[in-house]
N, C-alpha and C positions, 0 to 999 in steps of 0.2 A: 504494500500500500504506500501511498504518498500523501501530501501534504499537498491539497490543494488550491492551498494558498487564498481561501477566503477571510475575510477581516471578523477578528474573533470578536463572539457578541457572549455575555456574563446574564442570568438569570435568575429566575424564582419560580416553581412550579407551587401553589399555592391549594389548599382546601377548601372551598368556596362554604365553609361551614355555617347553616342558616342560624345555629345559636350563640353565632362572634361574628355579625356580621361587621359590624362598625372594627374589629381586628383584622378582617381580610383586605378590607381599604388600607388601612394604615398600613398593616405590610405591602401591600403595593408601592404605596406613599413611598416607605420605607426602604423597597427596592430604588425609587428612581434617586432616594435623596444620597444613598450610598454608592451610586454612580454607576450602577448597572443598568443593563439595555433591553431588557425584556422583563414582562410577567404576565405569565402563563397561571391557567385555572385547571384544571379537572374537569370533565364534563360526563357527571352520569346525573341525565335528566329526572329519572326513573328513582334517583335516592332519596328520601323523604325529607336524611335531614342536611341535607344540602338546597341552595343556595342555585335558581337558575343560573347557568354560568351565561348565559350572554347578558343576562340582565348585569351580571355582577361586573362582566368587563366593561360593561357601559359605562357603568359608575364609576369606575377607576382611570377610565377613560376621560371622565369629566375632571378627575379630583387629581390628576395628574398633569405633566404638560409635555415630556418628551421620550419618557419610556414607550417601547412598541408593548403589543396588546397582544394574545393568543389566545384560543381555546388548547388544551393537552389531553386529549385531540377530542373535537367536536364529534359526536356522536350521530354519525348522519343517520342510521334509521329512525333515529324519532325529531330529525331535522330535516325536513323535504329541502333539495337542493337550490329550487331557485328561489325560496325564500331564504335560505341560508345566505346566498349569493347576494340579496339584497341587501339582507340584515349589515355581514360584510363591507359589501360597499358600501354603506349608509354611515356604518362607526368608522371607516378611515375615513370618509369627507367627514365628521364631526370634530377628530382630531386629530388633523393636519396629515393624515397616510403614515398613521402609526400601528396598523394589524395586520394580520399575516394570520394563514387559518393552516393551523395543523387540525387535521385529521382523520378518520378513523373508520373500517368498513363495520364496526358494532361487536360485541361481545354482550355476555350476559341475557342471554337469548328471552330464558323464562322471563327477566323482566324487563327486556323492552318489549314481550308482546302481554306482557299484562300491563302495560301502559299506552297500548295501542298500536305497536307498532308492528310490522308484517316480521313472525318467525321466521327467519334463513340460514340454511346450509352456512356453513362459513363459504364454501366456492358460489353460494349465491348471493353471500355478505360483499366477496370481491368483483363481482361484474357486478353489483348493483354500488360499489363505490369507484367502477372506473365510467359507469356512463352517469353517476353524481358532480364526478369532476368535470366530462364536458358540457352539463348543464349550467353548472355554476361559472366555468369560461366562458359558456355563450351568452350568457346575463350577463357578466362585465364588456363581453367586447362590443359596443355599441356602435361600432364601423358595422358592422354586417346585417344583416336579414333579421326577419320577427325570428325567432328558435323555433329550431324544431330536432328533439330529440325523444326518436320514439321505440323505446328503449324495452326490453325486458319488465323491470324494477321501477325506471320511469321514465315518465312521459312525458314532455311539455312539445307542445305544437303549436306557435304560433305566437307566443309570447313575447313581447316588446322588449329587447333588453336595455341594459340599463336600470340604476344609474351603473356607470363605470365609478371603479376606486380614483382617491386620491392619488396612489399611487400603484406599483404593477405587485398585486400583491400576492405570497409565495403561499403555495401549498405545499408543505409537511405534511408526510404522511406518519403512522405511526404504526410499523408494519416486522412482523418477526417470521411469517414462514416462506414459503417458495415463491408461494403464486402474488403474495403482496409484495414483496422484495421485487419481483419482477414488474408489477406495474407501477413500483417507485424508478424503478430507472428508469422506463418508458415514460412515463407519464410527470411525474412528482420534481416540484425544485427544491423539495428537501427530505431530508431521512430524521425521524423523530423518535427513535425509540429507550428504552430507561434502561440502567444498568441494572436494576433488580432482577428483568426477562433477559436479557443482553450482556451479560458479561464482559470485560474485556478481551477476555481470551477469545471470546466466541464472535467477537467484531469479524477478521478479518476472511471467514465464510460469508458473513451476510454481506461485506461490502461485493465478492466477487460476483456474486449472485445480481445484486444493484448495479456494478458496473459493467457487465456481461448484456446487461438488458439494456443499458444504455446506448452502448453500441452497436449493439442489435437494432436498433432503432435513431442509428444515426447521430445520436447524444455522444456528445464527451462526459465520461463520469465528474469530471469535474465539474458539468451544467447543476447535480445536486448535491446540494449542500447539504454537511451529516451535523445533525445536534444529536445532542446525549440530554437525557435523565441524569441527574447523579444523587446520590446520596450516600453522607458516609459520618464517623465519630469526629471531631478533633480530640488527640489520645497526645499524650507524652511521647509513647512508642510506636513503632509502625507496625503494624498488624492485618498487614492488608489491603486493598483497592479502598482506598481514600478513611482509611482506619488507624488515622496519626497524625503528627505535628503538621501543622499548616506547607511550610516548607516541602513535607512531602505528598501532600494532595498538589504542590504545584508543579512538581518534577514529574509525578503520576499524571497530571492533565495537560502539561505541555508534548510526554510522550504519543499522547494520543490526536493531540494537532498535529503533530509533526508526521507522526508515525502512521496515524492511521485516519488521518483526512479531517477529525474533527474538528469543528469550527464554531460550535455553540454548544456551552456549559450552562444546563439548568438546573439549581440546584432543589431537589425538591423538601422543605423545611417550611414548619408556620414557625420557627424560635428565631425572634428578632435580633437574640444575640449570635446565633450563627450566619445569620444570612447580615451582620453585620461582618463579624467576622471575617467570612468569605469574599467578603466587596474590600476589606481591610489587608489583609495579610494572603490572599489566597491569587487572588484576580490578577491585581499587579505582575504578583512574581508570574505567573503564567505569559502575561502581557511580553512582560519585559525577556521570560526565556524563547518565547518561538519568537520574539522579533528578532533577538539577535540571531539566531539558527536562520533566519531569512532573509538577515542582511548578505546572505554569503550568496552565492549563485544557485540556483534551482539546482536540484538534485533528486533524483528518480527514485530513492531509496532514503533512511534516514540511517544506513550502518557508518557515514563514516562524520564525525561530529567536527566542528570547526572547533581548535585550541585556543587561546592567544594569552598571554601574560595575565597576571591575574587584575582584574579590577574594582574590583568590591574594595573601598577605601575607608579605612576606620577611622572615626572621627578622633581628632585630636582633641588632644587634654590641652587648652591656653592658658591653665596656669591660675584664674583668676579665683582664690577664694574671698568669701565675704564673712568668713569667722575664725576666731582664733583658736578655736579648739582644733588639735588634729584627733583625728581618732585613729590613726594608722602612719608608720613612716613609709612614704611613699619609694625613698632610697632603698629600701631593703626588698622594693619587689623582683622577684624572678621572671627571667625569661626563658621560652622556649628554644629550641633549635632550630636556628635561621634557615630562611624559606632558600630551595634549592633556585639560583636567578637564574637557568634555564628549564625548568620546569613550566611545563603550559597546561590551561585546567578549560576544561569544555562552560559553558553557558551553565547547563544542568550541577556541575560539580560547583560552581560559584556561588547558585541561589541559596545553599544551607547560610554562608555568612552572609550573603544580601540581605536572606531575612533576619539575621541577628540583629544586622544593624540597622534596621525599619521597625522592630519589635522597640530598640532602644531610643530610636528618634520619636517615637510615641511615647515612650515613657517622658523623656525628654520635654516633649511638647505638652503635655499633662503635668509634669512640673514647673511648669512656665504657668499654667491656667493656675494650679495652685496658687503660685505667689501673688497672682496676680488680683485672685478673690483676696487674698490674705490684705494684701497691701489696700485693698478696697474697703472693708468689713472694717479693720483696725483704723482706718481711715477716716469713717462715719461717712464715706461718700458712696457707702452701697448696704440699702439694710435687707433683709432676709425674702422679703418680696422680691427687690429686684434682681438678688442673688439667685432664687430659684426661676425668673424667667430666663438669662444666661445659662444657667448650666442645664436646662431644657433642652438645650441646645447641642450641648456637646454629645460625644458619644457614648461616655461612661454617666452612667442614669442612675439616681437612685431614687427610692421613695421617699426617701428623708431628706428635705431638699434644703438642709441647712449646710453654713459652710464646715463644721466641724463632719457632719455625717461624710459628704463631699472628701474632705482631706481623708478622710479613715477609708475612703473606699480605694482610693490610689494608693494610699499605703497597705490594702490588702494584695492592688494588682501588685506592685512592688517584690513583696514576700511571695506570692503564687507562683513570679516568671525565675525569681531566686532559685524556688522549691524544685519547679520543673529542672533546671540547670541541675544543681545538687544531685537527684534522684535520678534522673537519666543521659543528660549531656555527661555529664563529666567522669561518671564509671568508665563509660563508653570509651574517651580519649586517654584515659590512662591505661586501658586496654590494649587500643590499636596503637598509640607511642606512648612507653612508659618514660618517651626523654621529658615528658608533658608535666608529668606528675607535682616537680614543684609549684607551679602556676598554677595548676590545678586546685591545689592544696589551699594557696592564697587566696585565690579567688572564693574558696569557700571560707577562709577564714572572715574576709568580708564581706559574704552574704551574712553574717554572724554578727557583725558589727554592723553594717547598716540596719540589721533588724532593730538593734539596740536603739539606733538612732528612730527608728521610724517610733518606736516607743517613748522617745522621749518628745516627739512631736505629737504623738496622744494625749501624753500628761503635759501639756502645755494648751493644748485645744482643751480641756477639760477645765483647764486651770483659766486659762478665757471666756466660758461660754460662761464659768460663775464667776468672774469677776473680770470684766473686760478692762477697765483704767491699770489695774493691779496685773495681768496677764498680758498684757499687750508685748512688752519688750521682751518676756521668756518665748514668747509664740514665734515672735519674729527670729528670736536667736535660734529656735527648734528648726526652724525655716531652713533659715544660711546654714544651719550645718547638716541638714541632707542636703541639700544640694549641694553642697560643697563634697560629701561624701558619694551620692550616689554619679555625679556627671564623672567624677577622676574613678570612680569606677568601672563606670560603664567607657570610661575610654581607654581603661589597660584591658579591661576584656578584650574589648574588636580587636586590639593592636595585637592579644598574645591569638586570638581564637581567630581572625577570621580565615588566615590560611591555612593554619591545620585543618579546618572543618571542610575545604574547596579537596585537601588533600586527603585526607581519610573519610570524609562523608559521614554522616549521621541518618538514621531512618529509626 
């Protein structure tokens, strides 16, 4: 397989659940706000406690402004085609030619014909979803004749088409055996299937099957585009097709652009802090490894990977502290064994310390929002109202929207991403080079000591919230010395870790 070289689009495949309806808007919301490009619904008509999904895309359709819009995948037997085809065109002119219709020749037999709809064969599920499809093209193409498709399954003769879409809108299909694999490449501008039915391993049959029929019918397989389903844990360790540290669902999902054509990742999740997450730490590295793998010249295969010097660059320590306490002498720290200078490391072998230091520049950046409440609150120029409409905003949310609860929650992420280092990064490197060991050892002696410190910015927030004129100068010293603590740490980490981690790798 190859790398079709379509521009890769980030998702949400969503539960259109009729007892959280005002929650399936907001994750939508929540998809576009986190800079992802689709959001997709489920469409089984016939479930009671579900949620019309075209209704539901409508809405999300109104309540959004540039995410695209799907069904996963529309349910054509209990959706007659050239209504479907209208409804379609109707919501991309509503907002601006943002849908695209994956869908489906029907499953669940007994209940779409206890809701009305005609029982079929699966092989009569698939001719009556390949003459659905030219019903519903011949309603958008408004260059041509009244329709007349007089079909098996159905029927339309004479009908006015139009309106046309906004824009030229793609059908996904969403197809696992023979005879539907085959009228996705004949027919279909895209392949829609989930990794739950679809495995990884079991991709590169179905694509030969899709691309076989393409060309059998005069298509370049590259005319359709393949999406994925995906779902999977974020874990400390790897365990699996996308069952681990972020980092490695992004090496996992660039292997499958590259490798095996795919070009859209939807993740399927209602938890807002995953599909945060994912649009956080997952997306990018993806982004950023098949760009570079594509900056090199087309290549028919992906066996042979482009190297180059390493460039993942760890941010520098400038030296600046704003308190006189040290908690550690920084002269006594260890180093590793110098990186070999002609040594070259693939895209894929770079993303583990890329993401190191993306994990730390959000830390980073969230203790910047700290001080920054701090220096406001202690100020009198920001009081508890205004404090919780800002941190509304950010990404780390809590229910307690004061600023003391705020500082405790970063000082939990703080110790979590410590935790995860300790418990699984650093067994690991002392494993694969025990030259690592001293550094290693350090670095946990300071995950130790900054604990201490993040403690002693609790009892100082504590010590403010009941007496703020009296607490104010210990809160601010609590302040200056994590940050003085935690950036000179977080910048001997990248400097001792990011090339070992490019050179031995972690999963």
């Amino acid at each position: 397989m190859a790398d079709y070289g379509h521009d890769l689009m980030f998702g949400t495949f969503l539960t259109p659940a009729a007892d959280q309806a005002e929650r399936v808007v907001a994750l939508a919301q929540l998809t576009e706000r986190t800079g992802l490009d689709l959001v997709t619904a489920q469409d089984h008509p016939y479930q009671a406690r579900f949620l019309d999904t075209w209704t539901t895309l409508s809405v999300i359709a109104a309540r959004t402004s540039t995410v695209r819009i799907s069904p996963n995948v529309a349910n054509l037997p209990l959706r007659p085609p050239a209504m479907l085809a209208r409804s379609v065109a109707s919501l991309d002119i509503l907002s601006g030619g943002r849908v695209e219709l994956g869908l489906g020749a029907g499953a669940f037999w007994d209940a779409i014909a206890a809701f009305g709809g005609s029982r079929l064969t699966v092989a009569q599920g698939v001719s009556a979803l390949e003459e659905g499809i030219r019903v519903i093209r011949a309603i958008w193409d408004t260059t041509s004749s009244p329709v007349r498709v007089d079909g098996e399954f159905h029927r339309v003769v004479g009908a006015h088409p139009g309106p046309a879409p906004a824009h030229d809108v793609r059908i996904w299909l969403g197809a696992y055996k023979r005879r539907m694999l085959t009228l996705t490449g004949r027919l279909a501008d895209g392949w829609l299937p989930s990794s739950a039915y679809a495995a990884p391993d079991a991709l590169p049959a179905l694509h030969r099957i899709i691309d076989e029929a393409a060309v059998a019918a005069g298509r370049r397989p590259a005319d359709i585009r393949r999406l994925y389903n995906i779902q999977g844990v974020f874990a400390e360790r790897g365990a699996g097709f996308l069952r681990g540290p972020a980092g490695m669902w992004a090496e996992q999902l660039a292997e499958l652009a590259l490798g095996q054509g795919i070009s859209a990742f939807i993740l399927a999740s209602d938890d807002p802090d995953m599909i945060r997450r994912y649009a956080a730490e997952v997306v990018p590295a993806v982004r950023e490894l098949v760009g570079s793998e594509r900056a090199e010249a087309p290549r028919p295969v992906r066996a042979t990977l482009r190297t180059e010097a390493l460039r993942v660059t760890p941010t520098p320590d400038d030296g600046t502290r704003l308190s006189d306490v040290r908690v550690w002498d920084e002269s006594t720290r260890p180093s590793g064994p110098a990186p070999d200078p002609d040594r070259r490391y693939t895209a894929h072998e770079q993303a583990t310390g890329r993401h190191l230091v993306d994990v730390h520049d959000h830390l980073r950046q969230e203790l910047r929002e700290v001080r920054q409440l701090v220096e406001k609150v202690t100020a009198g120029t920001m009081d508890p109202g205004a404090a919780r409409s800002q941190i509304n905003t950010m990404t780390m949310r809590q229910n307690n929207w004061t600023m003391g609860a705020y500082c405790e929650s970063y000082c939990r992420m703080v110790t979590m991403h410590h935790t995860l280092e300790d418990q699984g990064l650093f067994p690991y490197l002392r494993r694969a080079d025990p030259r690592l060991a001293p550094v290693v050892d350090r670095l946990e002696a300071e995950h130790h000591a900054i604990h201490d410190v993040l403690e002693g910015v609790d009892r100082a927030l504590v010590a403010f919230i009941a007496d703020p004129g009296g607490g104010e100068a210990a809160l601010g010293a609590a302040v200056d010395l994590l940050t003085d603590t935690l950036l000179s740490h977080l910048s001997y980490e990248e400097r001792e870790l990011v090339e070992p981690l490019a050179r031995l790798g972690f999963q």
